[in-house]
N, C-alpha and C positions, 0 to 999 in steps of 0.2 A: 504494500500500500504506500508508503515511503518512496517508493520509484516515483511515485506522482507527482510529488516535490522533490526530489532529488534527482539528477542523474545518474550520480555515479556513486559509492561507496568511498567514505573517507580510508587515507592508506592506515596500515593495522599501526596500533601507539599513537596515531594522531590526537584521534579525540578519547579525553580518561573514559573508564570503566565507571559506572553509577558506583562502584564499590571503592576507586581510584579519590574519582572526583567529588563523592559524597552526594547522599540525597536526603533531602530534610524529612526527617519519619509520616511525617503528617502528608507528605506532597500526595505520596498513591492515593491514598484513602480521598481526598480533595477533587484531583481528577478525575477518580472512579465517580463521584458523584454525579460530577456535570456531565462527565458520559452517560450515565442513567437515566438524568433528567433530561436529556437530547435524546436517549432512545423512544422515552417514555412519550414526548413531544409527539415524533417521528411516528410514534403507532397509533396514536390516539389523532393525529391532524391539527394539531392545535400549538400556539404559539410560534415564536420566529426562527426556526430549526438553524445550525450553522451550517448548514447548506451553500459551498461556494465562499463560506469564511475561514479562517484558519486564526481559530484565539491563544494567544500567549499567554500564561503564566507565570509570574516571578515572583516566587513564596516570598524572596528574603524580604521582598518592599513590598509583596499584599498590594502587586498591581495587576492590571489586565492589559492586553494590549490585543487588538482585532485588525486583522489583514486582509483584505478580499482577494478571492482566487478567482482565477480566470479558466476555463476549462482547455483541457489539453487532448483536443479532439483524437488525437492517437495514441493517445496511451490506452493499454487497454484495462486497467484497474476502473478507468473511470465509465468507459462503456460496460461494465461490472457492477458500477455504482450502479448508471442512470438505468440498466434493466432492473436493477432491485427496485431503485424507489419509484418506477413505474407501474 
């Protein structure tokens, strides 16, 4: 899913290990949230889905930050997406 936004794989040691570079205990549990409530959106039809957005989070400062995505007609994860949520 990653390939979507990314093209290539960073080289191996580049970027730390979550175990390397540390992850703040709370983060999972945080994220799994807004994932849930995006699912729960997504089945029931209701409210603003992130649909075409990509949100940032940065526990240390307890900010948000929203990016909008432009679709990537050939990639095929996303022709994967739009048959699902059709």
């Amino acid at each position: 899913m990653l390939s979507v936004f990314v093209s290539r794989a960073a080289s191996a040691g580049l970027v730390p290990s979550c175990a390397e570079g540390g992850v703040l205990g709370v983060l999972p549990g945080v994220i799994g949230v807004i994932q849930a409530i995006e699912t729960v959106k997504l089945i029931l039809g209701k409210g603003d889905s992130l649909i075409g957005r990509l949100m940032l989070f940065d526990a240390m400062k307890m900010k948000f930050r929203e990016l909008k995505l432009r679709k990537n007609p050939s990639a095929r994860s996303a022709v994967r997406i739009r048959l699902f949520m059709s």
